[in-house]
N, C-alpha and C positions, 0 to 999 in steps of 0.2 A: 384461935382457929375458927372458921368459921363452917358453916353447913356445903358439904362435899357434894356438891349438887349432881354431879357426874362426869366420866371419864371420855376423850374423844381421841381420835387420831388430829385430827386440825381444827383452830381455832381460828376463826375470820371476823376481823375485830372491825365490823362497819358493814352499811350493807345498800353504800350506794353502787355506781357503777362498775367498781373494782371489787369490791363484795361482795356482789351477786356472785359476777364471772369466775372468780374465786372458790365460794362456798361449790358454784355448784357443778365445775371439771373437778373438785376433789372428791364429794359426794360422790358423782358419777363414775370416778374411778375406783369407786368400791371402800372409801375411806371414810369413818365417820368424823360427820362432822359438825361443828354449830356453828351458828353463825350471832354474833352479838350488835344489837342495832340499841341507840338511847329509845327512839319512837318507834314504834312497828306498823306507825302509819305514815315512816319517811323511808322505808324500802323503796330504794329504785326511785327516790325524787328528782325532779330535773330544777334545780333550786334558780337557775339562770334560764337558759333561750329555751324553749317548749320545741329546740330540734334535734333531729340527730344526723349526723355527717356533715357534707361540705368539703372544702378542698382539702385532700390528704385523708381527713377525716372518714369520707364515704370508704374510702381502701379499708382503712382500719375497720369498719363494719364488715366488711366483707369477708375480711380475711379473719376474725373474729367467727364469724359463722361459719368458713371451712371449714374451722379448727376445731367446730364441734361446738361453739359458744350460743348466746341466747338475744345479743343484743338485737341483730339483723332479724330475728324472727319478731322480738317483741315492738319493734318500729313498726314492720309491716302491719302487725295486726292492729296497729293502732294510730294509722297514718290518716292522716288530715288532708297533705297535698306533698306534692314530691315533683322537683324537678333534678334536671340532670345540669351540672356547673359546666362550666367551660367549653363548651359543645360547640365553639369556631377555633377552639385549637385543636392540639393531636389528641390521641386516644389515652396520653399516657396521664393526662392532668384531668383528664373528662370523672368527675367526683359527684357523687346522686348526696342531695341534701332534701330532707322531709321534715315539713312539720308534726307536732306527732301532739296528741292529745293528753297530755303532760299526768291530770291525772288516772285518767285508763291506764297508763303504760306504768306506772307505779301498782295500780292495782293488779295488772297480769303479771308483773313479776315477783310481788309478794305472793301473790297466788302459785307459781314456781315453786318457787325457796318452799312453799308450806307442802306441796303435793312431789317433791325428791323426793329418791329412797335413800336414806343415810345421812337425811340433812335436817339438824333440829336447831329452831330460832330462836333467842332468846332476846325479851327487851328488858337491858340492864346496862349499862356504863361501867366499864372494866376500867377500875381504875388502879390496879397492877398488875404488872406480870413480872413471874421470878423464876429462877431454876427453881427445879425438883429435882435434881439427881439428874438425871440425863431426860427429861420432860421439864414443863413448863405447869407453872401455879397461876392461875388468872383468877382475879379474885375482884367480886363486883362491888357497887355501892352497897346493894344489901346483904352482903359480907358473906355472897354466896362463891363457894371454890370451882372452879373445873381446874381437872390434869388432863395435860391434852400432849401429844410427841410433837408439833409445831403450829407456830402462829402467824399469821397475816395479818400487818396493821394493813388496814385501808378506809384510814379517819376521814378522807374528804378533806373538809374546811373545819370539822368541829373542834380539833383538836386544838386548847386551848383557844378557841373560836373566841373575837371582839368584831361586833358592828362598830362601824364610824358613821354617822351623817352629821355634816357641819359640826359643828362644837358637842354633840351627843356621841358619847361612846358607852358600850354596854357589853361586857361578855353575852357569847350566842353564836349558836351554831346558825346553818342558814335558814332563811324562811320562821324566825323565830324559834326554831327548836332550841333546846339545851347543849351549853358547849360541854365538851369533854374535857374537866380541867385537872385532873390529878395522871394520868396516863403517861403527861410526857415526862416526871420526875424517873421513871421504873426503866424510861427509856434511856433516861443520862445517865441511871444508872451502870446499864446492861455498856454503855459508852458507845452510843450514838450519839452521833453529830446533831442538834434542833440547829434549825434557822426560821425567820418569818417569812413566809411571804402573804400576797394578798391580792384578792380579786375584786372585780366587781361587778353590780348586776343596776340594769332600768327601772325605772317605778312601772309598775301596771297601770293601768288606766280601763275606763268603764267604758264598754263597745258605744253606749249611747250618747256618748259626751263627745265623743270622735264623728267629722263630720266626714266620710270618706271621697266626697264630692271633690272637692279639693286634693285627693290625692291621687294616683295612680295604679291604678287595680295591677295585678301581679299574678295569675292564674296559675293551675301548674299545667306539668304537659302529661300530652298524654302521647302512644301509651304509655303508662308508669312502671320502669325498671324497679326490680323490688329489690332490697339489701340482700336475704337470702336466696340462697341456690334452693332452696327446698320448698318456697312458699310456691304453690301455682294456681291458688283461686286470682280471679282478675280482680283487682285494685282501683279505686278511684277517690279523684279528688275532690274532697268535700267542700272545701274555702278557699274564700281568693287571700291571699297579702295585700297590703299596700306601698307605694312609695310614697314617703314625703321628705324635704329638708330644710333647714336651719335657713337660719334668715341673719341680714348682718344684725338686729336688735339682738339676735339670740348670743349673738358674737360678745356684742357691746353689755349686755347684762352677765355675762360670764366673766368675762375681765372684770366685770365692776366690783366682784363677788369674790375672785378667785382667794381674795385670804382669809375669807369663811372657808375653803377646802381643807381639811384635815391635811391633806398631802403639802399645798401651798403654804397653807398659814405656819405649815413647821410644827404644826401638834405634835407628829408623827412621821418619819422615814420607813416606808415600805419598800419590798422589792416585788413589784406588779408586773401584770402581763405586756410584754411590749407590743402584742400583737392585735391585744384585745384593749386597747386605751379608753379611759373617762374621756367623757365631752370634752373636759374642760382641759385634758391632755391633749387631746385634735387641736383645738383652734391655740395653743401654748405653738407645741411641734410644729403645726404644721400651718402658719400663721399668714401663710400667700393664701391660704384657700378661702373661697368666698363663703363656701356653704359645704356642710357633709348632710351623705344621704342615710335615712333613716327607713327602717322598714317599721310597718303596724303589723303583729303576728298575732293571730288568735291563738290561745292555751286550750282551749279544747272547746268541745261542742255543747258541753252542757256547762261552762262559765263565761262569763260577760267580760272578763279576762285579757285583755290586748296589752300585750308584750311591743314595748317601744326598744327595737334593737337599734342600736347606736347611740344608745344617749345615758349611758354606762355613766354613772357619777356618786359621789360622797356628798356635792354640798348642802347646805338643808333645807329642812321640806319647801322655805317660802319663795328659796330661790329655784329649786325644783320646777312647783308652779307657775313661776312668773316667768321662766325662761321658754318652758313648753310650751306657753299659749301664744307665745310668738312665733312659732311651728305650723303652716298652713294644715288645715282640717283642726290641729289641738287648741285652738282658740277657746275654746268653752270644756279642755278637757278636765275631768273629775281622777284626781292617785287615786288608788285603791291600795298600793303600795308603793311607797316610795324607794327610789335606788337607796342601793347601800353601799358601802366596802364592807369585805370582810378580812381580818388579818388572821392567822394562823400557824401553827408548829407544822414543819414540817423535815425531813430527813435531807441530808448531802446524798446524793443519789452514787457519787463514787464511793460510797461504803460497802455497795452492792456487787455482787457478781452478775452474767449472764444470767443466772436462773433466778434473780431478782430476793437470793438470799443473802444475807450481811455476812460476808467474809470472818466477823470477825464474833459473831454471834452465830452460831450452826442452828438450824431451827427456825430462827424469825426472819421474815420472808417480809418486805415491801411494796406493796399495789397504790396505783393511784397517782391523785395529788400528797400525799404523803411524801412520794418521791420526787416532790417538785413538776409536777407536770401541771398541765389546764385541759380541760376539757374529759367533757362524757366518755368518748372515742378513747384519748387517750387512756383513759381511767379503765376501761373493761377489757383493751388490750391486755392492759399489765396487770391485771386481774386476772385474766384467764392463763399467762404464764408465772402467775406466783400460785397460783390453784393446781395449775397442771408439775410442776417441778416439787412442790411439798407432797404433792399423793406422791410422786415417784419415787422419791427417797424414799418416804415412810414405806413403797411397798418392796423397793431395793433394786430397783429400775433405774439406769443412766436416766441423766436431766434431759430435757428437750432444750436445747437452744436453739434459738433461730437466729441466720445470721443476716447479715443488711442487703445480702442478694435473693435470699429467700423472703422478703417481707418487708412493710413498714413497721409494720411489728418492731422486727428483727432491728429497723433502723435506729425506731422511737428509743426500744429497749440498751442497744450498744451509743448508741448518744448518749444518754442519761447514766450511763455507770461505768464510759469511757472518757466522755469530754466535759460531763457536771451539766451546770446550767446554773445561774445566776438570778434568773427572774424565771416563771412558772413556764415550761418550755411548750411548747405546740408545736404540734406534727405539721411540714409542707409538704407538698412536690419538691420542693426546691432542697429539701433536706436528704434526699435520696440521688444516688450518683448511677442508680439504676433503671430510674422513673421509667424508660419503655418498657422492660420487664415487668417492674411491679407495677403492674395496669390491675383497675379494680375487677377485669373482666375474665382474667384467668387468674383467680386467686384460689379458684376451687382446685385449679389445676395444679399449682404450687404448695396450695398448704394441707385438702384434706388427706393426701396420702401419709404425714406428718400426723393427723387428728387422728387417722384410723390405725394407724403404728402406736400410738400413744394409748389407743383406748378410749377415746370419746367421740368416734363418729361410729354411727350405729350401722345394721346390714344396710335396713333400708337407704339413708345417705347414702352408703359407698353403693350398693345396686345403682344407686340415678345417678351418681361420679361416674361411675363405670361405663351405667349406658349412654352418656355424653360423653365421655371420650372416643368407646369405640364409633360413634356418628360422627365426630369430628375427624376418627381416622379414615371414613370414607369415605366422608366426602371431598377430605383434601386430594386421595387417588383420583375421586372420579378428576376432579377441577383440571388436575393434570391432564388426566388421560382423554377429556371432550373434547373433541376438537368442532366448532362449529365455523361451515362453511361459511363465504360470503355472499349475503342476500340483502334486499330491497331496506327488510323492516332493519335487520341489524347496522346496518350504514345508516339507514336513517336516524338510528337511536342514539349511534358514536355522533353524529354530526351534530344530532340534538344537545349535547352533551357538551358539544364543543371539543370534540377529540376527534383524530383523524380516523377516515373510513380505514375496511380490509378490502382487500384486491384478491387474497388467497384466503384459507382457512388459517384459523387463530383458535390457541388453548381459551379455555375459560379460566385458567387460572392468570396467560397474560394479560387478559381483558381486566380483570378485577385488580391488575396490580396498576391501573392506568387511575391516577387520584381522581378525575373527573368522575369515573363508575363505581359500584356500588352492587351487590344483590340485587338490590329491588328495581334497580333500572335495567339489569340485565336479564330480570324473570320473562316478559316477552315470549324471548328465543331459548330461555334455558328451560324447556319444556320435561327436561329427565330430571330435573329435580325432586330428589326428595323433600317431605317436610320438613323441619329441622327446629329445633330448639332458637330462640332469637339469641340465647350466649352465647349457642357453638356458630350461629352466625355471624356474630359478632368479632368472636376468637378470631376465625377463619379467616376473615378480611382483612383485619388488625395486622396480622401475623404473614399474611400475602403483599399487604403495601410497604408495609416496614423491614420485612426479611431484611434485606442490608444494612441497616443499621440496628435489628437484633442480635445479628451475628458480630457486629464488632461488639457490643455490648456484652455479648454470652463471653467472647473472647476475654473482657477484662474482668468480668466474675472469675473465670477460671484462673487467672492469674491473681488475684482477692485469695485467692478460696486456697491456692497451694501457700500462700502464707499463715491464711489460717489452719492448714492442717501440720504447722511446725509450734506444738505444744511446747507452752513453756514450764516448769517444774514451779510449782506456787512456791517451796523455802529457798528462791535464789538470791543471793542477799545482793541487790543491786549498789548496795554501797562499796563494795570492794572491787567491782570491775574498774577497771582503771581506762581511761579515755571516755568515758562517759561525761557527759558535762555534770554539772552540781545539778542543775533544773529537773534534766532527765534523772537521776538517779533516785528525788525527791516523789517526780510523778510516780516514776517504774514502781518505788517501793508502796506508793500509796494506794495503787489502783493494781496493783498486782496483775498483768492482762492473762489472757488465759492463751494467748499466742501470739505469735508475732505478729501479726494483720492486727490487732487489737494493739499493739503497742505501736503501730505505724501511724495508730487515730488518735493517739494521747497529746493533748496540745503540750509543747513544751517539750515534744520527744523530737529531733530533729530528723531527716536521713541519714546524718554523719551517724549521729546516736545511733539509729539501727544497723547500721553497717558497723559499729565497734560491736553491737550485742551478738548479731550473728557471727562475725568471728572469735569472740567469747566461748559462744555457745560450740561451733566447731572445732575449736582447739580444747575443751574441757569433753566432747563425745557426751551432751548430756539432752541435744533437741531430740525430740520424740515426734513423729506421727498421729495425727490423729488415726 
């Protein structure tokens, strides 16, 4: 036995981006807790691209920070440059991506984790966990104990962590830290599913060996939309990016190489990001192309530091080098680090429930790349709902789930422990059947009343939630009720615009629904304007051009949402229903859904399938309500 170091209510076993979010909605919800990191000066590393958000991604910030969370705050304070994505489509794909000063932002989050009330850190490598009776025994390398009533893996890459580059392979977590390599035995034991998968990351490069002349400056915009609802000092851009790209040498010394790749040469079979491909996976796949484009991203203000995004690779260091300085401005460029792959343990994500706790293990709870996912975003999403669902039990509180109309969240989360995933899954736009809804720009509007029902949005938040709503509810009245007659400047301003003049008076609400106009073009003439916040401006207009096709949308949530409120009974032995196909009775019994809309998403589950389950369920009198 070893020294009983102390007792918790939750243990959060890692403490990158699912581990923060994690440790600190169960802290906050009045739960003690610890948190277990191998370095405690790899809190909050960003071991790949030095950003945070992006397509889909920026949602996930956001709605992360409704919900009471820390990522969106800890970007902002430590942003570099920020632009907003997609900005010639609609409002519903428009995603804010920031650089962010990779390590400041590790430092203000360790900083966090240390100044919670009910949150204590510890740097040790748990390498088991086991019942106690109806708690759990985590017990470290230095054969220290905690009993703790539930756990959170949220390993990241470490867990049994191997770098690859070219013919070099080496156990390792990311950024040379220490892998976590006894953990996943206690885990096959408890009878969890492991699988590998594997990521990868660019070599660094030294700012002075980069000749930027040669490339394409990249600025950000301004003004800069912040991630949080909460942050209101003004923000600004400190550095430009660059563009540069590949060249056909870069082409032809990549093929010349490709069975130095660990992946190619056959060393190894991983199952990698489809989304996120090696160089030497681009010009393989996608082999019409002449050239892919690369950004130059600075890591922060005080290192020499440039992040080569898109040139993601395993092979080794000499082919590294000699392929980049075929890359205009890299000609004379100096590694500071070289790419790598990293392969790693990680969980079948249909073992999991909605509340991202293993069905088949009560207690241990899932975050992260753990459950198969890729990215930051993803990682402190499923962080903040394995954090938030473990206080609630422990304090005897129904789970929060959210479901794919409420959130990308909600989407990311019923993907992954409804349909699996095969390779490390990444959140789109394209992944969501709701995407006008879940817009990044009312997500406070969607999720904090969720945050502050749960317990982690404080008075202050809900006061500014509140006082933005009720601004938003008057000035949609007024927009109505203006009617502005027709005059000189305001024909002028329609014609300017390219939209037809008025002959009579016109609301200001049908004026702003004409796509050519805008707020700021109609300030002029809209003289009784209040001030307004730029979100509930934003809201407003959104919500004014789109109406019609919000409402068929709202239409088909509500028809989602009445089959998610027909609960299914978790001991229903899906093998004795008769008309059921073999396939479907395999998923049903495997993935157990928690209702019928959830079982309507199960690949392998048909329509006929669903129509023999609900008459099943109708002739036995056993569906329930939520």
């Amino acid at each position: 036995m070893g020294f009983l170091f102390g007792e918790y209510d939750v243990a959060v076993i890692g403490a990158g981006h699912a581990g923060i979010e994690a440790a600190l909605a169960s802290a906050r919800l009045g739960c003690a807790t610890v948190i277990f990191t191998i370095n405690l000066d790899s809190i909050g590393n960003m071991p790949c691209n030095p950003s945070i958000g992006g397509t889909a991604k920026g949602h996930l910030v956001r709605e992360i920070d409704a919900l009471g969370g820390e990522m969106g705050l800890a970007a902002d304070a430590n942003l570099l440059q920020s632009r907003m994505l997609n900005r010639g489509k609609g409002p519903a794909v428009h995603s804010l991506r920031a650089q962010i000063d990779r390590r400041q932002y590790a430092i203000y989050m360790k900083h966090r984790l240390e100044t919670t009330k009910n949150l204590d850190i510890q740097q040790a490598e748990v390498v088991r966990i086991e019942r106690f009776g109806e708690k759990w025994r985590l017990i470290t390398h230095l054969e220290t104990e905690f009993i703790v009533k539930a756990v959170i893996i949220a390993t990241g890459t470490y867990l049994n962590g191997r770098i690859y580059i070219g013919d070099i392979s080496y156990d390792s977590g990311p950024d040379g830290m220490f892998a976590a390599r006894s953990l996943t035995n206690s885990l096959r034991e408890l009878g969890v599913t492991i699988r590998r998968f594997k990521t990868g990351t660019p070599a660094r490069a030294l700012r002075s060996s980069i000749d930027f002349s040669k490339m394409e400056p990249q600025p950000g915009e301004d003004p800069i939309v912040p991630f949080s609802f909460e942050t209101n000092e003004e923000l600004e851009n400190k550095v430009d990016c660059h563009i540069t790209w590949t060249t056909e040498k870069t082409k032809e010394i990549i093929y010349k190489n490709l069975s130095r790749s660990p992946m190619y040469g056959g060393k190894v079979k991983w199952i990698g990001t489809r989304y996120c491909p090696s160089i030497e996976d681009k010009f393989v796949r996608f082999a019409d192309k002449e050239r892919h484009q690369v950004f130059i991203e600075p890591c922060g203000l005080r290192t020499e530091e440039m992040y080569l995004q898109g040139l993601s690779t395993s092979l080794p260091v000499d082919v590294q080098v000699e392929f980049l300085r075929t890359i205009p401005g890299l000609e004379n460029v100096k590694i500071m680090r070289p790419a790598y792959a990293i392969e790693y343990d990680c969980c079948d994500p249909l073992q999991l429930s909605a509340t991202l706790e293993f069905m088949d293990v009560p207690g241990l709870y899932g975050a992260g790349q753990f459950n198969g996912s890729s990215g930051y975003e993803e990682a402190a999403a499923q962080g903040i709902v394995a954090g938030i669902n473990a206080a609630l039990k422990i304090l005897g509180k129904p789970p929060m789930i959210l479901d794919r109309a409420s959130s990308y969240i909600g989407t990311l989360v019923d993907d992954l422990v409804t349909k699996g995933c095969t390779d490390p899954y990444r959140m789109m736009t394209s992944r969501s059947e709701y995407r006008l809804i879940l817009r990044q720009d009312n997500a406070d509007e969607r999720l904090t009343p969720i945050g502050r029902e749960v317990g982690l949005v404080d008075d202050e938040r809900w006061e500014n939630f509140c006082r933005r709503q009720e601004a938003k509810k008057q000035e949609r009245k007024r927009l109505k009720s203006t009617i502005l007659p027709p005059s000189e400047e305001l024909n002028r301003i329609l014609v300017s615009c390219e939209t037809s003049p008025v002959k009579t008076g016109v609301r200001l609400e049908d004026l702003l629904k004409r796509p050519q106009l805008d707020y700021e073009k109609l300030a002029p003439v809209d003289t009784g304007r209040p001030e307004l916040d730029p979100l509930v401006k934003e809201q407003i207009e959104v919500e004014i051009k789109y109406e019609g096709y919000i409402k068929r949308q709202q239409a088909a949530i509500d028809e989602m949402r009445r089959l998610e409120n027909k609960l299914l009974p978790e001991d229903i032995d899906y093998s004795q229903i008769k008309g059921l196909r073999i396939e479907a009775k395999e998923k049903l019994s495997k993935i157990r859904p928690r209702n019928l809309g959830q079982a309507s998403r199960i690949s392998g589950v048909s329509p006929a399938d669903l129509s023999v389950l609900i008459v099943w369920l109708s002739s036995n009198n056993i569906i329930s309500e939520d």
